[in-house]
C-alpha positions in Angstrom: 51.3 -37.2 86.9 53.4 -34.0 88.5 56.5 -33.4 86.9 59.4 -34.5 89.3 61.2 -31.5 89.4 58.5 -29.5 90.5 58.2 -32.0 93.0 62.1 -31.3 94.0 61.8 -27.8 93.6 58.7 -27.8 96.5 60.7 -30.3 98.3 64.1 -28.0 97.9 61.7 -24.5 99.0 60.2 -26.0 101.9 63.7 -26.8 103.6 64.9 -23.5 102.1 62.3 -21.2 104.0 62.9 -23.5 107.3 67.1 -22.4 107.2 66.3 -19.0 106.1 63.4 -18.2 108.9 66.2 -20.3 111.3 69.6 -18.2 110.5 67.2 -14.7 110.6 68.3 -14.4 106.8 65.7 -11.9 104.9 66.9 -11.4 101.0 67.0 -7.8 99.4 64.0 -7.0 97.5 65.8 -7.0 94.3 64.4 -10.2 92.5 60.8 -8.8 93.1 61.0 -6.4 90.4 60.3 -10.1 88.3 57.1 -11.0 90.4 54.3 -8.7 89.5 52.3 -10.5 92.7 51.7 -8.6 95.8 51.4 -11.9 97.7 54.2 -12.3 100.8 54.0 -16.1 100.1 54.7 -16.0 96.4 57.4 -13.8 96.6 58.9 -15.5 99.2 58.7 -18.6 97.4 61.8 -20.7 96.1 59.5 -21.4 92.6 59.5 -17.2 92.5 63.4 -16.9 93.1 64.0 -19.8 90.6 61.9 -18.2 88.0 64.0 -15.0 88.9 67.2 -16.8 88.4 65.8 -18.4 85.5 64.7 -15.5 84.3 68.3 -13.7 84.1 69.9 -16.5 83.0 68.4 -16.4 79.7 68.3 -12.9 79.6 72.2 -12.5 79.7 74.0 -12.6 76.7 77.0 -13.8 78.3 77.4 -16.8 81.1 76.7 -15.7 84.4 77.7 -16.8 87.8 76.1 -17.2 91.2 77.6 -14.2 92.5 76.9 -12.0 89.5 73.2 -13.4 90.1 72.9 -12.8 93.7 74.1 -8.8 93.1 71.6 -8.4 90.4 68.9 -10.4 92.3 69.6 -8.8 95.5 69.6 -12.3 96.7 71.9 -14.2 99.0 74.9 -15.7 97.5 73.8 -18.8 99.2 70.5 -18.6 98.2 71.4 -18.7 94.3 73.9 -21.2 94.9 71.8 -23.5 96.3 69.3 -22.8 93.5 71.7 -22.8 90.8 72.7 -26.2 92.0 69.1 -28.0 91.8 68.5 -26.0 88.3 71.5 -27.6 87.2 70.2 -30.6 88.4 66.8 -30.5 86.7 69.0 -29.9 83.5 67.7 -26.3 83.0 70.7 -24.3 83.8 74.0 -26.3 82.9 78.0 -25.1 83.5 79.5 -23.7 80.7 82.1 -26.2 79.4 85.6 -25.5 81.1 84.1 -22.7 83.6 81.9 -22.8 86.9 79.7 -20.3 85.2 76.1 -21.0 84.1 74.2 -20.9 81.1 70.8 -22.3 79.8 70.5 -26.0 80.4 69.0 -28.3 77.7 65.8 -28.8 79.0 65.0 -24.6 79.4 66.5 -24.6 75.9 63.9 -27.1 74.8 60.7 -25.3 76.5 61.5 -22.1 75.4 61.8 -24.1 71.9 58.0 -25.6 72.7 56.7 -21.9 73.7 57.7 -20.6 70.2 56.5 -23.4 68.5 53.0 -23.6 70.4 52.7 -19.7 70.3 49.4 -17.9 70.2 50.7 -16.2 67.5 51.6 -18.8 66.0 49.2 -18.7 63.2 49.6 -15.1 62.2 53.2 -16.2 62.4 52.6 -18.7 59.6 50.4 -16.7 57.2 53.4 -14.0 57.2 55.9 -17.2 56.2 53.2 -18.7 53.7 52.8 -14.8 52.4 56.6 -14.3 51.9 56.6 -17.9 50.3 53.6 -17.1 47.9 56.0 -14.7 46.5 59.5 -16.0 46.3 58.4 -19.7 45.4 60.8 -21.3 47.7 60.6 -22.6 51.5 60.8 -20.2 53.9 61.8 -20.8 57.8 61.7 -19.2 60.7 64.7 -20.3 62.8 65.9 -19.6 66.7 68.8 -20.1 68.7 69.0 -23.4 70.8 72.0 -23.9 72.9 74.7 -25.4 70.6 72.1 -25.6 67.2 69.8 -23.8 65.1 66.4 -24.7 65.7 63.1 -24.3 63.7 59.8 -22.9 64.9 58.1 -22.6 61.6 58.4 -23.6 58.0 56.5 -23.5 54.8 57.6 -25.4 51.8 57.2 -24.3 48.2 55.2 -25.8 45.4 58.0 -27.3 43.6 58.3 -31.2 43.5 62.3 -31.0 44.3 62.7 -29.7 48.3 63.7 -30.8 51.3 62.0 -31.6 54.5 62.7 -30.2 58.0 59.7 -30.4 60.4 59.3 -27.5 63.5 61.2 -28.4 66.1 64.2 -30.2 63.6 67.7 -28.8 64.9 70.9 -28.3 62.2 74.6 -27.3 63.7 75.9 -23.6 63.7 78.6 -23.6 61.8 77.3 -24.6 58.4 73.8 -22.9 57.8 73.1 -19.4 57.3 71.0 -19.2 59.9 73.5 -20.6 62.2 76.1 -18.6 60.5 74.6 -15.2 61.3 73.7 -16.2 65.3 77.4 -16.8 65.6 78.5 -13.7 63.9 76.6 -11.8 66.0 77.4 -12.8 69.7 79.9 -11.8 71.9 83.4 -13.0 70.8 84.3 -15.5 73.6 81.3 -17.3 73.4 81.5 -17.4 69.8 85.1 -19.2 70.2 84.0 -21.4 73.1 81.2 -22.8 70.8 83.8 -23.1 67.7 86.1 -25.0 69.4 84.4 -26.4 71.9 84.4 -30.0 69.7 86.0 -30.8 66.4 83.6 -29.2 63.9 81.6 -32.4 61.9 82.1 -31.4 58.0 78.9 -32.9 56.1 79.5 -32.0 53.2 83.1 -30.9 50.7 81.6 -27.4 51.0 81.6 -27.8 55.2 84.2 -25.3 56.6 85.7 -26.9 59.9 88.2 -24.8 60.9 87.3 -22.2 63.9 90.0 -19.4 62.1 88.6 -19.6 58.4 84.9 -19.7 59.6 86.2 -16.3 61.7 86.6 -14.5 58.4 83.5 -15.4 57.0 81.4 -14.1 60.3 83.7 -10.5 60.2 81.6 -10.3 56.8 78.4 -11.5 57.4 78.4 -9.4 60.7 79.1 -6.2 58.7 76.0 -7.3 55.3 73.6 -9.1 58.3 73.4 -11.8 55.8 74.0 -15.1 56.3 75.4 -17.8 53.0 75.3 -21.3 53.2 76.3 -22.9 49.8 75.7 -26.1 49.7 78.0 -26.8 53.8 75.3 -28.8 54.8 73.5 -30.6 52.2 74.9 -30.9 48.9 72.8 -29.2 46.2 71.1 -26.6 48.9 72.0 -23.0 49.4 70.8 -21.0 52.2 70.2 -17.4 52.7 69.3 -15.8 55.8 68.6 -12.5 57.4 68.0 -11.4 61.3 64.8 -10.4 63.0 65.4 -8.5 66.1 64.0 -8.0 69.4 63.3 -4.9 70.8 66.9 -3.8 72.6 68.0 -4.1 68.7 69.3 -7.9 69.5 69.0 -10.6 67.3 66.1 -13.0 68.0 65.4 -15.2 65.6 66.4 -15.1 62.0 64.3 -15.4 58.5 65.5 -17.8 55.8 65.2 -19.5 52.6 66.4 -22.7 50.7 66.8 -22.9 47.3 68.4 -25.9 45.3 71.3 -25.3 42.6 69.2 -26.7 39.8 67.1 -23.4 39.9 69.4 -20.7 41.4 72.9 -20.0 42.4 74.3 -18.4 45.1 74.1 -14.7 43.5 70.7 -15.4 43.0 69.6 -17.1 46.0 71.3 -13.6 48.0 69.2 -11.5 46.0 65.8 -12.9 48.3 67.5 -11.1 51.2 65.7 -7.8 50.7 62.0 -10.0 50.1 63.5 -11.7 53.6 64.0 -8.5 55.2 61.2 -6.5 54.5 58.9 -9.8 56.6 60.9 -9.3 59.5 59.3 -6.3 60.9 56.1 -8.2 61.1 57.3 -11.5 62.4 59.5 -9.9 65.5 55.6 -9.1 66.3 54.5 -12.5 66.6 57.9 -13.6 68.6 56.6 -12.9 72.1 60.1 -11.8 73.2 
């Protein structure tokens, strides 16, 4: 059966060209620089100027607004408004909380989630994670960014009989995993804030730092080693050590990481796996498709 919002989206285009052929509106060129089609139709299309907004959307760091959009674009301001709107709608763009701005909604965060995870490099992917775990002899993940969470793409678990199990696709909060920890300390400063204290910060564990200002001071030094520490802020008797793989504009992507329990290591130990971590990087950013 069709998704629905595809559906909409026709529904929404059809009634779009009719207004724009009616009022003698023509949009700039601008957003054809993101269809590679020659076809008049395609480009024309209200799927192609979603995509585009889409498109930019995800590829700005900050939030953006319609009017932002539309200059970039070289769209109409009421054109991206009106697509803006039934995005929002669909749930995959949503307003950033306490601004008219826009940002990813939940369901783009989610397929862009399912494209990692269902990659055709997928499986060169994992032989790189089983690899680095073949030689540290602990789990190994490979996490992304996902809205408000941490998400995983892939994972490989060590040998030993004591670990923990997270499945692809299993989501942990920001502020108390490494992973988590080095995505915050590396994003622009007001977003970083608006996701600190956008809620009361859930402490899991007597390890869990919860207040926006002390977790702050820990990012300042994680943003100037690129390594991220959990020890033991979201479940007790697990530390976490992560490093960042980056795309190619030197942005962080996606990061590396590993768990190890206390019984074996502590945290001085578990930080001296970031070099192992870092040298897989390299190779991984390859199989990220960004």
């Amino acid at each position: 059966m069709p998704d629905s919002s595809f559906s909409t989206l026709r529904q929404f285009g059809e009634s779009e060209d009719v207004n724009r052929k009616s009022s003698g509106n023509t949009d700039n060129d601008g957003y054809r620089n993101f269809v590679t089609t020659g076809n008049q139709e395609s480009t024309g299309s209200a799927t192609a100027r979603s995509l585009a907004i889409l498109s930019a959307v995800s590829d700005s760091v900050e939030s953006v607004s319609a009017v932002e959009l539309a200059s970039r674009l070289g769209l109409s301001k009421a054109t991206v408004h009106r697509l803006m709107q039934l995005l929002e709608s669909l749930g995959y763009l949503q307003r950033e909380p306490g601004s008219k701005r826009f940002i990813l909604g939940s369901r783009a965060n989610q397929m862009a989630l399912s494209t990692m995870m269902n990659s055709p490099h997928r499986a060169v992917r994992h032989a790189i994670l089983r690899s680095l775990v073949d030689e540290v002899q602990e789990t190994c993940n490979i996490t992304i960014l996902a809205g408000d969470e941490v998400a995983y793409i892939d994972r490989v678990e060590s040998h030993w009989p004591l670990r923990t199990h997270f499945q692809p696709g299993s989501r942990i909060p920001l502020h108390c995993g490494a992973s988590g920890k080095l995505f915050l300390s590396m994003m622009p400063a007001l977003k970083r804030r608006r996701l600190l204290t956008a809620a009361p910060l859930r402490k899991y564990t007597d390890n869990t730092v919860v207040d926006p200002a002390e977790i702050e001071k820990e990012l300042k030094h994680i943003r100037a080693s690129k390594v991220g520490v959990d020890n033991e802020e979201f479940l007790q008797g697990l530390i976490g050590v992560a490093v960042p793989v980056f795309d190619r504009r030197g942005r962080i992507c996606a990061t590396v990481s590993i768990h190890v329990p206390t019984g074996r290591h502590n945290v001085t130990q578990a930080m001296g796996f970031a070099a192992t971590l870092n040298r897989a990087t390299g190779a991984i950013a390859k199989t990220l498709d960004w």
